[in-house]
MIDOSE-1310 file (N, C-alpha, C; in nm, 2 decimals, decimal comma, always signed):
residues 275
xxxx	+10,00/+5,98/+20,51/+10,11/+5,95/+20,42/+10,07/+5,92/+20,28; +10,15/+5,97/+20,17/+10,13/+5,93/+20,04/+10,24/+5,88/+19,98; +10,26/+5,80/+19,88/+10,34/+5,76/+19,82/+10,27/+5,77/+19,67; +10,36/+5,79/+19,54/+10,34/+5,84/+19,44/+10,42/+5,74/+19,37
xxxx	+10,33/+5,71/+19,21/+10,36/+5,63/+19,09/+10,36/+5,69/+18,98; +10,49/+5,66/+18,88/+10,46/+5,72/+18,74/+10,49/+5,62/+18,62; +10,43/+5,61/+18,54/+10,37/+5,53/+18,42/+10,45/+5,68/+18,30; +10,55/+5,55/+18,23/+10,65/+5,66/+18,14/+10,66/+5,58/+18,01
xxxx	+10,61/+5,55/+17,89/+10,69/+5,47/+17,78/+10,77/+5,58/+17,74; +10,92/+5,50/+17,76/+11,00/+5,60/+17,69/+11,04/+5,54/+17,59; +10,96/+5,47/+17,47/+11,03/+5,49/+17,33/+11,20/+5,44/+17,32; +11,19/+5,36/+17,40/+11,32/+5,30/+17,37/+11,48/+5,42/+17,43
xxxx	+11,42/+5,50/+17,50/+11,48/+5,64/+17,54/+11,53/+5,74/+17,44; +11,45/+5,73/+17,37/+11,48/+5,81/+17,20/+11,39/+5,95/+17,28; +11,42/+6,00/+17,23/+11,34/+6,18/+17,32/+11,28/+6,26/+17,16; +11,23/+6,36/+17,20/+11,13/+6,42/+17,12/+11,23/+6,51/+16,97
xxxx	+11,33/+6,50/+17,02/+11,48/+6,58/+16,97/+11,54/+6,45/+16,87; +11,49/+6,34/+16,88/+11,54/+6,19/+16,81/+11,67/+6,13/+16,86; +11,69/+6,22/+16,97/+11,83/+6,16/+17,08/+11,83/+6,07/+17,16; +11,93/+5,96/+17,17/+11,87/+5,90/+17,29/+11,98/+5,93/+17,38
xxxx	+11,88/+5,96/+17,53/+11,92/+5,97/+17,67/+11,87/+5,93/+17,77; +11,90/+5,82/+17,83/+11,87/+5,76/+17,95/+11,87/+5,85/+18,08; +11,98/+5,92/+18,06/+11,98/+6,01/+18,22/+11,85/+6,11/+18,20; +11,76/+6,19/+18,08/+11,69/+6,23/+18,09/+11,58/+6,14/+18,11
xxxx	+11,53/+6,00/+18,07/+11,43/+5,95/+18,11/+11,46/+5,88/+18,28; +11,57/+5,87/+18,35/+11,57/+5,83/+18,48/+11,56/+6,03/+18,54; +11,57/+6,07/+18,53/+11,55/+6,21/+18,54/+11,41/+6,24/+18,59; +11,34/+6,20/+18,49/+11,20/+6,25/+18,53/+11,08/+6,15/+18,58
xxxx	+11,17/+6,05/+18,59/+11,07/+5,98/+18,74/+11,18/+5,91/+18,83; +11,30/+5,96/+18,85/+11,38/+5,92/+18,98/+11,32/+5,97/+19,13; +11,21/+6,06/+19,08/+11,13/+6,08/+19,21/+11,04/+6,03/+19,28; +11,02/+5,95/+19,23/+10,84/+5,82/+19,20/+10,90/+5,72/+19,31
xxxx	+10,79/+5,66/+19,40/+10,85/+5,54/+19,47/+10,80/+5,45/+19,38; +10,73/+5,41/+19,27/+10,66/+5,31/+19,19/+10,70/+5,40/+19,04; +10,73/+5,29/+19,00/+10,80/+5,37/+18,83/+10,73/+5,24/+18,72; +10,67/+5,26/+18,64/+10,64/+5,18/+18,55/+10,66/+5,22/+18,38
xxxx	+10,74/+5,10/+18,34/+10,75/+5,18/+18,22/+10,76/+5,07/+18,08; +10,71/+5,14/+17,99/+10,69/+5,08/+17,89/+10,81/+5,09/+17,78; +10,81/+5,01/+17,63/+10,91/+4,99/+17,61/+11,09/+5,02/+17,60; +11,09/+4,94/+17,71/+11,22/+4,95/+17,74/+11,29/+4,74/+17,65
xxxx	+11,42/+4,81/+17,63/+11,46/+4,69/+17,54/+11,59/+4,67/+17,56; +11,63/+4,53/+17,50/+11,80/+4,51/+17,53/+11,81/+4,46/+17,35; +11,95/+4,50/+17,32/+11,97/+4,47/+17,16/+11,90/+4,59/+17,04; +11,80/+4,66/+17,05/+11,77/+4,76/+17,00/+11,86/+4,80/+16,85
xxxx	+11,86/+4,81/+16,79/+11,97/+4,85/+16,65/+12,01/+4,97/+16,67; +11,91/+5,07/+16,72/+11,90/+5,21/+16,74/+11,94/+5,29/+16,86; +11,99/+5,19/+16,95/+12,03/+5,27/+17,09/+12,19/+5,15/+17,11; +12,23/+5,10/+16,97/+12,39/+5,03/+17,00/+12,36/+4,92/+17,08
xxxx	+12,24/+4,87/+17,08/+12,21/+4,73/+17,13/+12,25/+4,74/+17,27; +12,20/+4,85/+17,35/+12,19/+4,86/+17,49/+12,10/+4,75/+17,56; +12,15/+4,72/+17,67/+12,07/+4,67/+17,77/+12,02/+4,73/+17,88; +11,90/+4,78/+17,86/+11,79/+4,97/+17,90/+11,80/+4,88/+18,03
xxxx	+11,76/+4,76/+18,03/+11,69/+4,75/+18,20/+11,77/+4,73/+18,31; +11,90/+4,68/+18,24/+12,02/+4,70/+18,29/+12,05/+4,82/+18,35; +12,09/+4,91/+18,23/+12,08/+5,07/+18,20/+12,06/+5,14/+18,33; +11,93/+5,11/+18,33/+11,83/+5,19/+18,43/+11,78/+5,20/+18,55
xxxx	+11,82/+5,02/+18,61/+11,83/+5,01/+18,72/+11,98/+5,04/+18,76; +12,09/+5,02/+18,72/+12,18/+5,08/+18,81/+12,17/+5,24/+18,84; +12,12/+5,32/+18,69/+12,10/+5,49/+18,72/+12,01/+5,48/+18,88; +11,95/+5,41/+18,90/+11,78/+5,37/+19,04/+11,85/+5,30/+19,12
xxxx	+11,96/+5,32/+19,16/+12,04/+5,19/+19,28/+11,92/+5,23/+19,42; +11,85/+5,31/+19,43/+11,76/+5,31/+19,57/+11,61/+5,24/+19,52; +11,60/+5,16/+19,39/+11,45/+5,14/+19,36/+11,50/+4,99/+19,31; +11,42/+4,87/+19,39/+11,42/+4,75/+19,32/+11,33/+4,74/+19,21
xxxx	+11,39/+4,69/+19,15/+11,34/+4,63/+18,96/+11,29/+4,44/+18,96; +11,21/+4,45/+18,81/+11,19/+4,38/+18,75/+11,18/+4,39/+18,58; +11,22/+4,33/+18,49/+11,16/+4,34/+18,38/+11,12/+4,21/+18,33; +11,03/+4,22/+18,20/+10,98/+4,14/+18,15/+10,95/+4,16/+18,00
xxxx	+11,09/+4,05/+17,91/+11,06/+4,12/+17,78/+10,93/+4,07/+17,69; +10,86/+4,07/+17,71/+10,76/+4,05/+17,61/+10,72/+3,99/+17,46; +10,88/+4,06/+17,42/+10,91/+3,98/+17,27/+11,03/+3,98/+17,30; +11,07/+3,88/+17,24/+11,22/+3,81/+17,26/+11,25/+3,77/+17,11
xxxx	+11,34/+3,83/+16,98/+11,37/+3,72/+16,91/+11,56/+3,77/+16,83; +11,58/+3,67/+16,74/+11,71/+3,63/+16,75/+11,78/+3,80/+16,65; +11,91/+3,85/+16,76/+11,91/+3,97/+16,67/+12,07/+3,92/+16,63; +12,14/+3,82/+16,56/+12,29/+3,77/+16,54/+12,34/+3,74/+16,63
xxxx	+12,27/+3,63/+16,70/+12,34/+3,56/+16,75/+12,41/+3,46/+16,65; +12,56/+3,40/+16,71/+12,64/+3,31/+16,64/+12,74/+3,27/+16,73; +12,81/+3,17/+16,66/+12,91/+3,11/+16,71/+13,08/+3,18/+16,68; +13,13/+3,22/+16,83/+13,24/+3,30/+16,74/+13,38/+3,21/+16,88
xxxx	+13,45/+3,19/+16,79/+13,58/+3,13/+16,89/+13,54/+3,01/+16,98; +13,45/+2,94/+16,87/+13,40/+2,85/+16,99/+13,31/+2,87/+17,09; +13,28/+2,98/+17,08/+13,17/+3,04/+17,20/+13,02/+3,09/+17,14; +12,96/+3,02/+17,17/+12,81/+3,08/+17,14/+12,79/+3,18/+17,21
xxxx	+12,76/+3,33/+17,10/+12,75/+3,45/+17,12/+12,59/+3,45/+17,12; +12,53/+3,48/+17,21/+12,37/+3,48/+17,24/+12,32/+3,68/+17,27; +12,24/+3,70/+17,08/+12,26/+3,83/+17,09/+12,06/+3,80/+17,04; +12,01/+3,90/+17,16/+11,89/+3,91/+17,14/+11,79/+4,04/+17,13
xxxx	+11,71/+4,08/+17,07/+11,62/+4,17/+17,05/+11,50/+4,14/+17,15; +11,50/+4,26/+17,25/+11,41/+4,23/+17,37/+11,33/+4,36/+17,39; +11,20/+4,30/+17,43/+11,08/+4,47/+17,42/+11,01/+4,40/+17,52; +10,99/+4,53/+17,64/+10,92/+4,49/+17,75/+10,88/+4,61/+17,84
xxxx	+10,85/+4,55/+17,94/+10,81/+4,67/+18,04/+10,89/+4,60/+18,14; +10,88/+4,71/+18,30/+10,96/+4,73/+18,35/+10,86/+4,79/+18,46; +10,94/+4,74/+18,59/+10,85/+4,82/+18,71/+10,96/+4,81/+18,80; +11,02/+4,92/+18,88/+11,07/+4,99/+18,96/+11,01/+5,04/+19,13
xxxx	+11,07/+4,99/+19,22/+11,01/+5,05/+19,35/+11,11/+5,04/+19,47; +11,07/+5,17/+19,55/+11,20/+5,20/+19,71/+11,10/+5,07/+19,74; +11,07/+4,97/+19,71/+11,06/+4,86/+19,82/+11,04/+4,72/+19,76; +11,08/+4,63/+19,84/+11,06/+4,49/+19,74/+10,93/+4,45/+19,66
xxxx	+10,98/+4,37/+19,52/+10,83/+4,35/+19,43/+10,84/+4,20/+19,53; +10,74/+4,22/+19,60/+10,72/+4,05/+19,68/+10,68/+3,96/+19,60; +10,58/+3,97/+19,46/+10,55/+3,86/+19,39/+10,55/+3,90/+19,23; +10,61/+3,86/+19,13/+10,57/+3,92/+19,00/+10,55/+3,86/+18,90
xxxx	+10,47/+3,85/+18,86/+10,43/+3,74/+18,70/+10,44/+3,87/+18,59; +10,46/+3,82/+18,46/+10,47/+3,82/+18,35/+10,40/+3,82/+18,23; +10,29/+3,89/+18,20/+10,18/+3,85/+18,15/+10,20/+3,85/+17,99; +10,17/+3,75/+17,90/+10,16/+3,77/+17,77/+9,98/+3,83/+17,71
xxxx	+10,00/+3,93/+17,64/+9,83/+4,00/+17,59/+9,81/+3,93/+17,47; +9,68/+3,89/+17,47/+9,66/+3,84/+17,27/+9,72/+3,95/+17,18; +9,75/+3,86/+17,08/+9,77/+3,94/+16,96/+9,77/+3,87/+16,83; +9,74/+3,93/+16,73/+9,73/+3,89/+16,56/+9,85/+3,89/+16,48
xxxx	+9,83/+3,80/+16,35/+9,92/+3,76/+16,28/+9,94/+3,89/+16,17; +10,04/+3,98/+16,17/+10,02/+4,11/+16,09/+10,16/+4,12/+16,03; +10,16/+4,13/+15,93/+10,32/+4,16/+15,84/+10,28/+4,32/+15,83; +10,20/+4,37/+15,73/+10,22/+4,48/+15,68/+10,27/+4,58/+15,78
xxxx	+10,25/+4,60/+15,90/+10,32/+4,68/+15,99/+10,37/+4,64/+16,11; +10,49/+4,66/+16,19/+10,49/+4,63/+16,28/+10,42/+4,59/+16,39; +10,44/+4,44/+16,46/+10,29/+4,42/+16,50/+10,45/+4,32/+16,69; +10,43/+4,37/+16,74/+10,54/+4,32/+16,86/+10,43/+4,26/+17,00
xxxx	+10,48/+4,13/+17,03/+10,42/+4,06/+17,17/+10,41/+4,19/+17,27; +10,29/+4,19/+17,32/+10,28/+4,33/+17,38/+10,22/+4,25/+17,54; +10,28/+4,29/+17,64/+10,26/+4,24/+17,76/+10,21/+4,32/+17,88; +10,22/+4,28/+18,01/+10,19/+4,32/+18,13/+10,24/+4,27/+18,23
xxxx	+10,35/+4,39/+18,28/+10,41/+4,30/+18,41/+10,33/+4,34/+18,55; +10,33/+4,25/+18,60/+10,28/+4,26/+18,74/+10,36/+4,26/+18,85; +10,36/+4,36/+18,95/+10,43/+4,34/+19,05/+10,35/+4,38/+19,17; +10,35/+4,31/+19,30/+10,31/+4,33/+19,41/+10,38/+4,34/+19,55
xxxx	+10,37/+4,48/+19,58/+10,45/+4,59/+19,66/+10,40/+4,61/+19,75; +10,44/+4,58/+19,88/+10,38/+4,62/+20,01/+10,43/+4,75/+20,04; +10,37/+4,84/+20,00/+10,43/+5,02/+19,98/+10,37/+5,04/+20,22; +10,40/+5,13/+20,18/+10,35/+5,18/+20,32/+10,25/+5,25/+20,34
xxxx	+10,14/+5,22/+20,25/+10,00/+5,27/+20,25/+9,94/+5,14/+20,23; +9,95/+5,02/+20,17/+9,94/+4,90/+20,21/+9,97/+4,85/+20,10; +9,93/+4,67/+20,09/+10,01/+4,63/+19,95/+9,93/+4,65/+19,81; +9,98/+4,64/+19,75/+9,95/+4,68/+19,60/+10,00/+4,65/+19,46
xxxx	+9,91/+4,58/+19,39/+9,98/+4,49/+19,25/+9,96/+4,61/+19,13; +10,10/+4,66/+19,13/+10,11/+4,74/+19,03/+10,10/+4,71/+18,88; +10,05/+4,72/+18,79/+10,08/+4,68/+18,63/+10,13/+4,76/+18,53; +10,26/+4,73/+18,48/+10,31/+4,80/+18,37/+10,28/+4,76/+18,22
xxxx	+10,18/+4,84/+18,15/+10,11/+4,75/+18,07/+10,12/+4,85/+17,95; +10,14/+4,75/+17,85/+10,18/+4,81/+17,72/+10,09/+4,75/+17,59; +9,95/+4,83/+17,47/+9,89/+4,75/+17,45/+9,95/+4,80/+17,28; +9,89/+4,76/+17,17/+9,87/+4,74/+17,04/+9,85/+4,89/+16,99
xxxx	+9,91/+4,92/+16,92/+9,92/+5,12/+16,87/+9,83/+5,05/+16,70; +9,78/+4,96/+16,67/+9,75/+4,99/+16,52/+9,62/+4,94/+16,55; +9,61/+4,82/+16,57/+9,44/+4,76/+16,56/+9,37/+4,78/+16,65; +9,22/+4,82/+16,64/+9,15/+4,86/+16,77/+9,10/+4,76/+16,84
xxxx	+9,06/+4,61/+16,70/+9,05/+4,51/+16,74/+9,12/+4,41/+16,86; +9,22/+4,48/+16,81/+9,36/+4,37/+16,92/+9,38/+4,42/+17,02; +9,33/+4,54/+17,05/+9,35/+4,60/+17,17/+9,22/+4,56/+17,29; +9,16/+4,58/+17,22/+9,00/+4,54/+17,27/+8,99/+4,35/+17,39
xxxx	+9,10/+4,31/+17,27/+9,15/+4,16/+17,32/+9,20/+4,19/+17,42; +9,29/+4,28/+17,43/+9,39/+4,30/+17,50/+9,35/+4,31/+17,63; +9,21/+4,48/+17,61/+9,23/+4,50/+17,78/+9,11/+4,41/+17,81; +9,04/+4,32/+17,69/+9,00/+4,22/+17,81/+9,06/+4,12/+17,88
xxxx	+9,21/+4,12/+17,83/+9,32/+4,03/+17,90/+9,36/+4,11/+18,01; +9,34/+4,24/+17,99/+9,42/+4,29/+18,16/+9,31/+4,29/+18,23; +9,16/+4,32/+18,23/+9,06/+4,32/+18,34/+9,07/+4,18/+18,38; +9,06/+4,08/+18,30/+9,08/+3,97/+18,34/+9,19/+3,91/+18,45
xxxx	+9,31/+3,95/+18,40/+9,43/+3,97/+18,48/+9,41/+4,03/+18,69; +9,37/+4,15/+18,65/+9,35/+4,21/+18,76/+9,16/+4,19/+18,84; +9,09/+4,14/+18,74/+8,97/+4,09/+18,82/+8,99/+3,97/+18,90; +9,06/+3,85/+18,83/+9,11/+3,70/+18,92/+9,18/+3,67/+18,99
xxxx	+9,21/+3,77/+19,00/+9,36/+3,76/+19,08/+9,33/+3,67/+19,18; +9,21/+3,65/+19,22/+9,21/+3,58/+19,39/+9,15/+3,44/+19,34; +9,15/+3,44/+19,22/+9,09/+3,28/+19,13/+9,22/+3,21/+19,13; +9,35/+3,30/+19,05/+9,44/+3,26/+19,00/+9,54/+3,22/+19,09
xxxx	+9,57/+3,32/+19,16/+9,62/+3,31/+19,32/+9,77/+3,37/+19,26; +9,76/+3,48/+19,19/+9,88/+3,54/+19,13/+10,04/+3,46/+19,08; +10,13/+3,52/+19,16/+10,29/+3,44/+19,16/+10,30/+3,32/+19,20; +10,27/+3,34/+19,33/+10,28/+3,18/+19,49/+10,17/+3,20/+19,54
xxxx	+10,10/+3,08/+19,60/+10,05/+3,07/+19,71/+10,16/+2,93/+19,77; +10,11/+2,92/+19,90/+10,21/+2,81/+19,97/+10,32/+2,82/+19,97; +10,37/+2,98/+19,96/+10,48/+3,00/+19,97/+10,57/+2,92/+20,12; +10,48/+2,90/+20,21/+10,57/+2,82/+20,32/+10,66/+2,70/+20,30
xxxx	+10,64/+2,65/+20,19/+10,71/+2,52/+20,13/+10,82/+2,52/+20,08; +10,91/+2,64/+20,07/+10,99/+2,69/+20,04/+11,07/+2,78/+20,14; +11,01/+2,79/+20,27/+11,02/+2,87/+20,39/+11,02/+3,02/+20,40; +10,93/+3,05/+20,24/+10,92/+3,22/+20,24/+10,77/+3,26/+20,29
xxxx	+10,73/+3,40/+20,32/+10,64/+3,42/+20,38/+10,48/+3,42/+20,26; +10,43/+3,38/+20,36/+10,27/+3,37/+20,28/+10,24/+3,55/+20,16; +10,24/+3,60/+20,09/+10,20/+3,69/+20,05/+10,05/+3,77/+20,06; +10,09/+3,84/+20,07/+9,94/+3,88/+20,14/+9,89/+3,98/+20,03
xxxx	+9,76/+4,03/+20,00/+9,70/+4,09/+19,91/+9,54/+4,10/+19,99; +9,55/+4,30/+19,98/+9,39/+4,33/+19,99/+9,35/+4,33/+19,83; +9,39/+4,32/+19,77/+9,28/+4,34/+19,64/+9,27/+4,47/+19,53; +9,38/+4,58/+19,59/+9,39/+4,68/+19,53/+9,49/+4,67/+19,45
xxxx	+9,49/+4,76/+19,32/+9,52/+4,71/+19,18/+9,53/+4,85/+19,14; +9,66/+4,86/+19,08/+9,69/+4,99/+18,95/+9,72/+4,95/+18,81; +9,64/+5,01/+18,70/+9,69/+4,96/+18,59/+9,75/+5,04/+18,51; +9,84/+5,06/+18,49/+9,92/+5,22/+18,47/+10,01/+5,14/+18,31
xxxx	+10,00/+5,22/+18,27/+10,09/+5,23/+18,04/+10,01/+5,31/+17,95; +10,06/+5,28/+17,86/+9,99/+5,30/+17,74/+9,94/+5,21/+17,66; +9,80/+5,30/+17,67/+9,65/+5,17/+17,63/+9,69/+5,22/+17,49; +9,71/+5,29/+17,43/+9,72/+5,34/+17,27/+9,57/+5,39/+17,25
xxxx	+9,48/+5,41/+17,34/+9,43/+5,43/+17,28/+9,30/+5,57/+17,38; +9,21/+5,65/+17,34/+9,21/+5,77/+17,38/+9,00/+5,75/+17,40; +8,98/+5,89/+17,51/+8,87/+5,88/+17,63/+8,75/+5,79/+17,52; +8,72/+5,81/+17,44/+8,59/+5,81/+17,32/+8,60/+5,72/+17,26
xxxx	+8,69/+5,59/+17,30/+8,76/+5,45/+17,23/+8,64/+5,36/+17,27; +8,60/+5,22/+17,20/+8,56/+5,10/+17,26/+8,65/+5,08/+17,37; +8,74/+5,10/+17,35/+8,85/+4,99/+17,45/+8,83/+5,11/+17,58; +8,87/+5,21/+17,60/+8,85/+5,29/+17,72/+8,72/+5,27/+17,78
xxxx	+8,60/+5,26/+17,74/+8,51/+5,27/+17,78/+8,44/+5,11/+17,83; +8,56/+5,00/+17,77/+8,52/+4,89/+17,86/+8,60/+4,88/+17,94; +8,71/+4,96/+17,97/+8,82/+4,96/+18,11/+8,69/+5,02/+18,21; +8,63/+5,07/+18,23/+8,56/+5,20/+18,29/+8,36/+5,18/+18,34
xxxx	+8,33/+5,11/+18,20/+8,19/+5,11/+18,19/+8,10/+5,02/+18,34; +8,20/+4,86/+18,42/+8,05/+4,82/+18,49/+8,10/+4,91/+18,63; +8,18/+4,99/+18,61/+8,19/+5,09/+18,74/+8,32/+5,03/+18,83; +8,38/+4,93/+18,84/+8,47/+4,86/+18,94/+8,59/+4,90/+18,92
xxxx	+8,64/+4,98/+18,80/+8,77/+5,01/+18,77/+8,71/+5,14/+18,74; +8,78/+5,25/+18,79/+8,83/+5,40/+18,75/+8,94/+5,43/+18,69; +8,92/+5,51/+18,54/+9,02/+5,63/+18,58/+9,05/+5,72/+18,65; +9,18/+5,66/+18,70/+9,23/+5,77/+18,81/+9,27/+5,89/+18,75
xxxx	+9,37/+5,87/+18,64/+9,38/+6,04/+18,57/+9,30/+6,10/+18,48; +9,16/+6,06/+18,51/+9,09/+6,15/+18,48/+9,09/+6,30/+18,49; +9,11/+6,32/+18,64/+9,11/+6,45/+18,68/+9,22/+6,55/+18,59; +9,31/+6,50/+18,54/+9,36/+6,58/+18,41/+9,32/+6,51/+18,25
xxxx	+9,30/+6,56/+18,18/+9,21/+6,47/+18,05/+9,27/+6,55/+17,96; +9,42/+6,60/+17,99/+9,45/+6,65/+17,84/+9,56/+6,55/+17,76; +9,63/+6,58/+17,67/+9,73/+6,50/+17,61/+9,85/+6,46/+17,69; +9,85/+6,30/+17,63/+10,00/+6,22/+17,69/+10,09/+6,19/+17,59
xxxx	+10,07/+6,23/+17,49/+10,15/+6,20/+17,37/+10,14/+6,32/+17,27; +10,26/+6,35/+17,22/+10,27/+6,46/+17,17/+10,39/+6,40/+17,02; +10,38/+6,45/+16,89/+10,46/+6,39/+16,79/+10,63/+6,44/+16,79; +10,73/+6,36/+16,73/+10,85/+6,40/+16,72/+10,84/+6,49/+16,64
xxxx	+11,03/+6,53/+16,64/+11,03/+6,63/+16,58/+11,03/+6,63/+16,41; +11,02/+6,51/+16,38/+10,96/+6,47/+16,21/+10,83/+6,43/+16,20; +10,78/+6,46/+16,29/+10,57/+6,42/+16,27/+10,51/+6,60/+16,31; +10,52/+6,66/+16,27/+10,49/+6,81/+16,25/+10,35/+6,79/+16,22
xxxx	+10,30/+6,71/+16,15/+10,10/+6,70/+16,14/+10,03/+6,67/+16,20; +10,13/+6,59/+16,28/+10,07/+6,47/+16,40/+9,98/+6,55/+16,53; +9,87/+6,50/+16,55/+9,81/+6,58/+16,63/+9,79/+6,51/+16,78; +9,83/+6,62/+16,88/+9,85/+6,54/+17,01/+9,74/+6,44/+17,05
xxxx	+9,78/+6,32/+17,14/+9,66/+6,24/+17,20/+9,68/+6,21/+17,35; +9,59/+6,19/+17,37/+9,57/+6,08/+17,51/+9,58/+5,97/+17,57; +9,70/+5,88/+17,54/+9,70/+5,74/+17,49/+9,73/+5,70/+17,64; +9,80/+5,76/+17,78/+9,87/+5,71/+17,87/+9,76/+5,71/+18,01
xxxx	+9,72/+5,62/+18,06/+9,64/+5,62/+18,22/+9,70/+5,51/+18,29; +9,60/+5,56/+18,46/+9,62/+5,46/+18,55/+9,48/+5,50/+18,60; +9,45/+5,28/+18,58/+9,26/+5,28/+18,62/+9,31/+5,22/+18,78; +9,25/+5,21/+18,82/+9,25/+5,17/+18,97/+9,08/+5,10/+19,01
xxxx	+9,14/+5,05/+19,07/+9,00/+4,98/+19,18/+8,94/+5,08/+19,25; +8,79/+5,07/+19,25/+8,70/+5,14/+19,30/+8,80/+5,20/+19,43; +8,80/+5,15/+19,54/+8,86/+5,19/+19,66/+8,94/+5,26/+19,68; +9,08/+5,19/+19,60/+9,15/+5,26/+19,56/+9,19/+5,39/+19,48
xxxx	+9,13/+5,41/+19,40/+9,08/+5,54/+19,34/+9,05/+5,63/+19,43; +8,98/+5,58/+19,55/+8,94/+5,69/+19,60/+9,04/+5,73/+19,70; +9,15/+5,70/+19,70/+9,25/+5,74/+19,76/+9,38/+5,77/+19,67; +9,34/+5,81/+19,57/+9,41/+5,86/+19,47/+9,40/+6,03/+19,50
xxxx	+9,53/+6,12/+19,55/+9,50/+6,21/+19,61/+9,59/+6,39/+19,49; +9,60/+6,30/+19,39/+9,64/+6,37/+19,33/+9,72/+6,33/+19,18; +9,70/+6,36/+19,07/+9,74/+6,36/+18,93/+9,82/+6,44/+18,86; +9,88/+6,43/+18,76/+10,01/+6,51/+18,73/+10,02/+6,46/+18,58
xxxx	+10,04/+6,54/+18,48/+10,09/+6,48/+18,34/+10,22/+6,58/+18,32; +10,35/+6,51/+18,33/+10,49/+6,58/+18,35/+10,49/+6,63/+18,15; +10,44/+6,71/+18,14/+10,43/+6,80/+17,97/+10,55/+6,85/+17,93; +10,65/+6,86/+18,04/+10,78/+6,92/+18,04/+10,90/+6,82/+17,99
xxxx	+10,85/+6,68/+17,99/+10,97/+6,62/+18,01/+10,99/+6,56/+17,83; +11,11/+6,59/+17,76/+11,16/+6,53/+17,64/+11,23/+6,42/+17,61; +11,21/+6,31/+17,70/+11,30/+6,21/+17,70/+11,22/+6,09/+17,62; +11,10/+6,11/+17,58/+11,07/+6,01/+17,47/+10,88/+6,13/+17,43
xxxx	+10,85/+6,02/+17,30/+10,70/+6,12/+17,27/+10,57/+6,08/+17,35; +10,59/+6,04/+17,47/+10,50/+5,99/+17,60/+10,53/+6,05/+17,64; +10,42/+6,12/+17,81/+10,50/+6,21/+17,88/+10,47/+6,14/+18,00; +10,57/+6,16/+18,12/+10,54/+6,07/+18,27/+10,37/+6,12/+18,31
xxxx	+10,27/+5,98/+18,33/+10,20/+6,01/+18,39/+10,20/+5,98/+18,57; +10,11/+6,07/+18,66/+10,17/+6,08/+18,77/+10,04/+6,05/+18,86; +10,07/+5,99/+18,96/+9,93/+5,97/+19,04/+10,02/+5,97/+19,21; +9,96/+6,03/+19,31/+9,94/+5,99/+19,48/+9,85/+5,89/+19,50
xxx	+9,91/+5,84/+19,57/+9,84/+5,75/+19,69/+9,81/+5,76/+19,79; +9,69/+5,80/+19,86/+9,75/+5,84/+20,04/+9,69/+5,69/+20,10; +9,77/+5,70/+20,27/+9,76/+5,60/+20,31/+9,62/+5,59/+20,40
């Protein structure tokens, strides 16, 4: 048996055309039993102040959700008729699956103090899925597009993340105290988004270098990012993977970069699982 994941930032559901369409980004991973996706938002200026995770999971009524906004801050909120109107600007990731997230934390990534360009709380959600190849703590992880420096922080915040897991003891332990069941975890780990950053990087080559984490989509090594239709000079990159645990990797039974799909300038990446 295999079960299959796909890792999609869809840009807020803005597509390559500068349209935004939700049914084309649930489109091209309503096939995936594990869906992970990067900035998805509620309040947006640009998409009518939708609520995407909302959005998105009802388009997915067969896939349970989680989100986690990452940055949260105030988009007019006010008092109107006596009623405090609570209007917020939210950027996060998102993870989707045909089966319950049995434990999920939240993760905040370092980051630096930066005016001159957009600089957004950039996170990692975690969720852990007892799929039917066994269980598995998926990560939807979203890192820093400008500094190489801050990224570097970053994915030493996600190895770290996914190396302790058995230090930190993830969501719960003692779950019995509450009369839910103990969670169980072998130790296998997907880290699937966009790293921003491409094969020849510092930052790739310490996801990769003491050998314990693989690139799984390696086995395709061409472009996951391709420019809109007002970046005409822009030259394609490689910015999207899923590293996996030694073991797990090696039951990684197949790769996929969906090049076809226009629902944001990220394209779904695609990985099997067999059991």
């Amino acid at each position: 048996m295999t079960i299959s994941a796909v890792s999609y930032n869809i840009q807020y559901g803005i597509g390559l055309d500068g349209g935004f369409d939700l049914d084309r980004i649930v489109a091209a991973v309503r096939a995936a039993d594990v869906i992970c996706l990067q900035e998805v938002t509620r309040g947006h200026p640009k998409t009518g102040a939708i609520d995407m995770a909302a959005a998105i999971a009802e388009r997915l009524p067969e896939h349970f959700s989680s989100y986690h906004p990452a940055a949260d801050v105030d988009a007019g909120s006010a008092m109107e008729d006596g009623r405090a109107l609570n209007r917020r600007f939210q950027f996060g990731n998102m993870v989707l699956a045909r089966w319950p997230l049995r434990a999920v934390r939240g993760h905040l990534l370092p980051r630096t103090w930066r005016k001159d360009k957009l600089n957004l709380q950039r996170g990692a959600l975690e969720a852990l899925i007892d799929t039917p190849v066994g269980p598995i703590r998926f990560h939807s992880i979203h890192l820093d597009h400008v500094d190489a420096r801050e990224r570097m922080a970053q994915v030493r915040a996600v190895r770290a993340i996914a190396d302790r897991y058995a230090q930190t003891g993830g969501a719960i332990t003692g779950a019995h105290v509450y009369g839910l069941p103990e969670v169980d975890d072998r130790g296998d780990f997907v880290l699937m988004g966009d790293f921003n950053c491409e094969p020849d990087s510092d930052e790739y080559r310490f996801m990769v270098e003491d050998g314990s984490v693989v690139d799984a989509t390696a086995a395709d090594p061409g472009w996951t990012w391709r420019p809109m239709y007002d970046q005409p000079a822009a030259a394609r990159q490689r910015l999207d993977y899923a590293y996996c645990n030694r073991a797990l990797a090696e039951r990684v039974s197949g790769v996929r970069i969906d090049r076809d799909a226009d629902g944001s300038d990220h394209m779904p990446v695609w990985i099997e699982i067999a059991g």
